[in-house]
C-alpha positions in Angstrom: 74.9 24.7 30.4 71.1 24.1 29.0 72.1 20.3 29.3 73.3 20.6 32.3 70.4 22.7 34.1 67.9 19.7 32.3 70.0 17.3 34.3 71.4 15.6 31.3 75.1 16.2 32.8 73.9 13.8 36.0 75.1 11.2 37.0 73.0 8.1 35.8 71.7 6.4 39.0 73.2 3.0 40.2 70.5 0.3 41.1 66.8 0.2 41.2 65.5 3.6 39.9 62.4 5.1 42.2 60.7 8.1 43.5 64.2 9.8 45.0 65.1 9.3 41.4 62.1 10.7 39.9 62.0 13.6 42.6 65.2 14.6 41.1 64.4 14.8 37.7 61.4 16.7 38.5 63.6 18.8 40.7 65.2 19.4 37.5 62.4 19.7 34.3 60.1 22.0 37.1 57.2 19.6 35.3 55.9 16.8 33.4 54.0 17.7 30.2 51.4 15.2 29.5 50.4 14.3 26.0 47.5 11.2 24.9 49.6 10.2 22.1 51.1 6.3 22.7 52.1 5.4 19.6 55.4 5.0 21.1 54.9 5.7 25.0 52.9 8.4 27.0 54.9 11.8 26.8 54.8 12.2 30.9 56.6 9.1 31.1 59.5 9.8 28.5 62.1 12.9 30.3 62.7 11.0 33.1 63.7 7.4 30.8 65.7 10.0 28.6 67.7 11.1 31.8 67.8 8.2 34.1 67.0 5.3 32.2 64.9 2.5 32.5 62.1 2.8 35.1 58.6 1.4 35.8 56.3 3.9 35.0 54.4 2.6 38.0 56.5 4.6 40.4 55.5 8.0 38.2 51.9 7.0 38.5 51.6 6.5 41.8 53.2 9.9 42.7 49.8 11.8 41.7 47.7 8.8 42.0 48.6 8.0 45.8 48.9 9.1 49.3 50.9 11.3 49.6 51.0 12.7 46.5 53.9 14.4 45.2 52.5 15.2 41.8 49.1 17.1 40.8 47.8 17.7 37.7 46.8 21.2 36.3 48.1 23.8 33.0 51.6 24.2 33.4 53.3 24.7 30.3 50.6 22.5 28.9 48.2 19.9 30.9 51.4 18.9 33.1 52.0 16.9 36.3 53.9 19.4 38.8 55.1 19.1 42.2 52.2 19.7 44.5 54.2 22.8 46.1 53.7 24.5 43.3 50.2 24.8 43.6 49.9 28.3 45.3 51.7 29.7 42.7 49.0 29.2 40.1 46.2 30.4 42.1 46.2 33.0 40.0 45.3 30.8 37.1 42.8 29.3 38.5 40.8 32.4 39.8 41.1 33.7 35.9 40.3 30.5 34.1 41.6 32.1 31.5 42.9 29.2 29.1 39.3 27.7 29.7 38.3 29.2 26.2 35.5 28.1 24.0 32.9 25.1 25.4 34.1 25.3 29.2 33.9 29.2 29.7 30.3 29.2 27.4 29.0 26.5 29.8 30.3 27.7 33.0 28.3 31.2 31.8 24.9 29.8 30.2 24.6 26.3 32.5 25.9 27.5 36.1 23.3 24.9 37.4 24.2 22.2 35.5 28.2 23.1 36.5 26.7 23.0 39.7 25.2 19.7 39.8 28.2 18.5 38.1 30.3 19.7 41.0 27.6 18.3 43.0 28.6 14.6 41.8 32.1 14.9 42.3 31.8 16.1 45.2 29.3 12.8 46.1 31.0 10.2 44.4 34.6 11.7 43.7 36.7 10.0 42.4 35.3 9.6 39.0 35.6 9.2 35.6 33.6 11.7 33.4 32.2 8.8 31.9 30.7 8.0 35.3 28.8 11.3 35.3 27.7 11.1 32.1 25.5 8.0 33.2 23.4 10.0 35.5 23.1 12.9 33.4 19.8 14.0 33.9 17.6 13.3 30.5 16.6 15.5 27.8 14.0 17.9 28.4 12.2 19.8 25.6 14.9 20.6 23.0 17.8 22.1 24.7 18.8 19.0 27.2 21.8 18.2 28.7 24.0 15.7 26.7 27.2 13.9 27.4 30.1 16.8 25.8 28.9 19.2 28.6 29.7 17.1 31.4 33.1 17.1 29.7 33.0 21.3 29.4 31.9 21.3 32.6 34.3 19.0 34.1 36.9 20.8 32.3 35.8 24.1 33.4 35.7 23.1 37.4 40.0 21.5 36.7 40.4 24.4 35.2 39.4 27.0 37.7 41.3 24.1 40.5 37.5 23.5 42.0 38.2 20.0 40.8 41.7 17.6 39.9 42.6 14.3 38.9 43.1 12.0 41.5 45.0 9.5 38.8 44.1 8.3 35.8 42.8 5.0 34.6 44.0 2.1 32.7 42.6 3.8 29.7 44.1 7.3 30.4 41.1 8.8 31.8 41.0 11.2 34.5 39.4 10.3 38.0 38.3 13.6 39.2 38.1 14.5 42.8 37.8 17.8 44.8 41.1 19.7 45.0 41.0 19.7 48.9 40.5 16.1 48.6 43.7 15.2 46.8 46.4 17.4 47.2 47.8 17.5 51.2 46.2 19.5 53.5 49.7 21.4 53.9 49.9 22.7 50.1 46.0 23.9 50.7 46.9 25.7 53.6 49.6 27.6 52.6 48.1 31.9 51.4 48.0 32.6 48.1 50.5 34.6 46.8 49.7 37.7 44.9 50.3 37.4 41.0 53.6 39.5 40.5 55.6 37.0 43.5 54.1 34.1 42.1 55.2 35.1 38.4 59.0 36.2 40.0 59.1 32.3 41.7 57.6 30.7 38.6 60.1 32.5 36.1 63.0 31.8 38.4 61.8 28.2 37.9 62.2 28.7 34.3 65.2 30.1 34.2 66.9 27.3 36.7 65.1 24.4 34.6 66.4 25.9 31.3 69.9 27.1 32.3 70.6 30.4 30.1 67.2 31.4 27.6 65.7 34.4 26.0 62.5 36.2 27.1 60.4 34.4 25.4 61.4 31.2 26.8 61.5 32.6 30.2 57.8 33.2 29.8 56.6 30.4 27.8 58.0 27.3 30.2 55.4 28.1 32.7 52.4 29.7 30.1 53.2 33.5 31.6 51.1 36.9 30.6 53.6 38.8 28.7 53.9 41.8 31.3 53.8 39.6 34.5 56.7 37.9 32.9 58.5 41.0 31.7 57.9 42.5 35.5 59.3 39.4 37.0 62.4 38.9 34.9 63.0 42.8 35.3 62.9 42.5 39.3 65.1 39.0 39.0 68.0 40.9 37.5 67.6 43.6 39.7 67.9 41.0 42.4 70.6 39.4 40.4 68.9 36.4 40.0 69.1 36.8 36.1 72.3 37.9 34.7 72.4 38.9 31.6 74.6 37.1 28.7 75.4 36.9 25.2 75.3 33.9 23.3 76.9 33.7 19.9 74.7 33.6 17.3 71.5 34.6 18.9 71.1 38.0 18.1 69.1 38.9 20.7 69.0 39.2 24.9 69.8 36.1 27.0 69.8 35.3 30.5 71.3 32.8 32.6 70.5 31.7 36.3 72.9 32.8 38.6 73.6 29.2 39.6 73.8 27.9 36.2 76.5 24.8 35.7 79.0 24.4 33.3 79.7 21.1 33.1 83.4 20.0 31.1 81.4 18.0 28.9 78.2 15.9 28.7 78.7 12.3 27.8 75.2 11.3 27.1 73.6 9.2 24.4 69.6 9.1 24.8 66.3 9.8 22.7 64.5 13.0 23.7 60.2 13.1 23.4 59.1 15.9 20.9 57.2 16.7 24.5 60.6 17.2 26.6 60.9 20.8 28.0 64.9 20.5 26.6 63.3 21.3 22.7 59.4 22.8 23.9 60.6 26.1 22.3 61.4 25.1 18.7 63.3 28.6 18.5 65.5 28.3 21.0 66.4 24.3 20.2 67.5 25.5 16.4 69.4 28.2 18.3 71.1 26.1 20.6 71.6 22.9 19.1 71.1 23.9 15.0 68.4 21.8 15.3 65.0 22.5 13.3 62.3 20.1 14.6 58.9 19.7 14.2 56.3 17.3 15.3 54.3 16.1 12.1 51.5 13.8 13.9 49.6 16.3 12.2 50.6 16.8 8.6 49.6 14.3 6.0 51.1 11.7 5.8 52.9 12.5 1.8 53.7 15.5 3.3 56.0 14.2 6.1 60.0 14.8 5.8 60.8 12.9 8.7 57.9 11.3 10.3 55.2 10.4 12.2 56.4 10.8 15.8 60.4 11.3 15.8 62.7 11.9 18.5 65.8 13.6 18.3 68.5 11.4 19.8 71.3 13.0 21.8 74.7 12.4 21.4 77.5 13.9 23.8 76.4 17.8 23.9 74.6 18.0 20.3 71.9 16.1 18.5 73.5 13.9 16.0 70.1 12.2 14.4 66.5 11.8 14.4 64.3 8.3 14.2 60.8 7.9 13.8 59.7 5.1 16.2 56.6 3.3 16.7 55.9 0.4 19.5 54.3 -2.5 17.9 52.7 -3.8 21.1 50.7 -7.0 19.8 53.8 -8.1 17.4 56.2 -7.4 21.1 58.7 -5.0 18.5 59.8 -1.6 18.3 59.4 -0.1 14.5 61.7 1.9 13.1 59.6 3.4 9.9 62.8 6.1 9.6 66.2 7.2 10.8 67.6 10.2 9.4 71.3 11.6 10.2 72.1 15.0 11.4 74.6 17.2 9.2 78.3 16.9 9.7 78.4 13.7 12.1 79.9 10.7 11.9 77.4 8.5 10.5 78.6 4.8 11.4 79.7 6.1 15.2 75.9 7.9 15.0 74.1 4.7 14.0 76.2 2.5 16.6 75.7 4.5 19.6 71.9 4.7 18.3 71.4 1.4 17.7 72.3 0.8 21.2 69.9 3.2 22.2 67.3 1.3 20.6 68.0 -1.5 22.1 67.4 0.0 25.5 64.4 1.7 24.6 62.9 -1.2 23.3 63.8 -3.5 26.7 62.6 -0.4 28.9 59.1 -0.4 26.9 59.0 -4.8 27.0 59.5 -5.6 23.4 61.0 -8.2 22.0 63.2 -6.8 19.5 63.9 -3.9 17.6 63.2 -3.9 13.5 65.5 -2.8 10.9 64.7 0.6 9.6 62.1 1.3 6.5 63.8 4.5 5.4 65.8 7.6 5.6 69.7 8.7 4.7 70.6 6.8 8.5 68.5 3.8 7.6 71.5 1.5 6.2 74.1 2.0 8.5 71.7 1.5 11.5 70.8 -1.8 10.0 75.1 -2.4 9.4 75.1 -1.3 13.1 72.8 -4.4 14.0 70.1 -2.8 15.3 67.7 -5.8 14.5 67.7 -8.6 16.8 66.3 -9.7 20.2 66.5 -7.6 23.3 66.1 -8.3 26.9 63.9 -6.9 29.7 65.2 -4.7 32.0 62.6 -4.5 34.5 
């Protein structure tokens, strides 16, 4: 059922993949969380591959980056891209600024003038980069002046507060900001502003469609939600029969599912999932549903690493039969595979073939040339008896 409401029990599309496709997949996911790491590929870009295929990323940038948008950037579950729609809904969000803690919220209260002026340029000469601003930054004066990281704060402070968005990014990830009224359709801008409790009712009925059956906390965490907003909002849902509540083995603890919640007979898929795919966000409820414990060790040192720099788990029919730390050697045209690690209890040699293939796929969607054989891990030699070194072929 939580496959199923991700859209993993889809059928794959036949033919060219564009924005219908992509539509549907955000129709499913709610959201795109967007991460800087590309040691592999951009985190945005990776759901949609993982439940459609091979794409060109082109067609997702152009969906926040073009007329007329579909996409907008703003703090989702983390800095996402969500449907524009969904805008009104985080108002609320914006008028607190809450999450705009430390630099952003001390310059927006000490330096209203120079948040002002940087407003100011935006407004003038929006798009732009904040490296743009940072070239007319007015110079130092006496001890206290203005210097380059608080035209970041500042920047940061107006996106938060939705003064200001991105109006795409550029070839080095960079945000071009623009004013909000300037990017997203004059429809979306138009449309009142809910009052907090209905937005937090539409936004956790979101949550609940996107993730199928979940717990509270789930329920609140998919879209970032105050703890009593979200408690209010699920409370009113079940009233409404919305939410209806179930019991899942082995949880120990409440569960809800959306009344329109699929069961599908079975879910014959074999993909890799991002560490930033809202299917394992809550590391909880993926070791509750799939006896899965993951966690992302970009930031542990590197003796201290079981499994890897950046892994992905790699789904196999309805469970997750392995894990593979990946890396896209962009200069060399190959996909590294510095480890590949079995799950408990499966098959191993079925594992490694039907991962191997995966690789394979990966590595043509991404343009590399072929995929090498694996440095390490309890997987490592059957992967490599699975042929997963050779040459692959573009399939864009």
């Amino acid at each position: 059922m939580a496959l199923a409401a991700q859209g993993f029990a889809d059928r794959a599309p036949k033919g060219a993949v564009g924005a219908r496709q992509l539509r549907k997949v955000v129709g499913r996911t709610g959201l795109l969380q967007i991460d800087s790491v590309n040691v592999l590929q951009r985190a945005h870009y990776l759901p949609a591959y993982s439940r459609i295929g091979a794409y060109d990323p082109a067609v997702l940038d152009s969906a926040s980056a073009r007329r007329p948008r579909w996409l907008f950037e703003y703090w989702g579950h983390e800095a996402s891209l969500l449907p524009v729609e969904l805008q009104p809904l985080l108002r609320w969000r914006m008028a607190r600024a809450e999450g705009a803690w430390g630099g952003p919220r001390s310059i927006a209260a000490q330096r209203p003038d120079f948040v002002a002026w940087v407003l100011q340029e935006v407004r003038e000469k929006g798009p732009v980069t904040a490296a743009e601003i940072e070239q007319d930054v007015p110079k130092p004066k006496d001890n206290w002046g203005w210097n380059w990281s608080d035209v970041k704060k500042a920047l940061e402070w107006l996106f938060y507060s939705g003064e200001i968005t991105s109006a795409g990014r550029t070839t080095q990830f960079a945000r071009r900001y623009d004013l909000t009224e300037r990017v997203l359709p004059a429809a979306v801008m138009s449309v009142p502003t809910p009052e907090p409790a209905e937005a937090y009712r539409r936004l956790v009925e979101m949550s609940a469609r996107a993730l199928g059956v979940a717990a509270e906390p789930e329920l609140r965490d998919y879209y970032r939600l105050p703890l009593d907003g979200a408690r209010a909002a699920i409370a009113d849902l079940a009233e409404a029969g919305v939410l209806i509540p179930t019991q899942v083995e082995g949880w120990g603890r409440p569960a809800w599912r959306h009344r329109d919640a699929a069961l599908p007979r079975r879910v014959a898929v074999s993909t890799l999932v991002s560490p930033f795919d809202p299917l394992i966000w809550e590391r909880g409820r993926t070791e509750r549903l799939f006896d899965l414990r993951y966690r992302i060790e970009i930031y542990v040192p590197q003796a201290q690493r079981v499994h890897g720099y950046y892994v992905l788990p790699f789904l196999h029919g309805g469970r997750f039969a392995a894990r593979v730390d990946l890396k896209a050697d962009r200069k060399a045209g190959v996909l590294r595979v510095p480890a590949a690690w079995a799950e408990p209890g499966v098959d191993e040699r079925a594992t490694a073939e039907a991962l191997a293939a995966e690789l394979r796929r990966l590595s043509a969607w991404l343009g590399l040339g072929e995929v090498a054989a694996p440095e390490r891990g309890d997987l490592a030699s059957a992967l490599a008896a699975a042929g997963v070194r050779g040459s692959v072929s573009s399939v864009l």
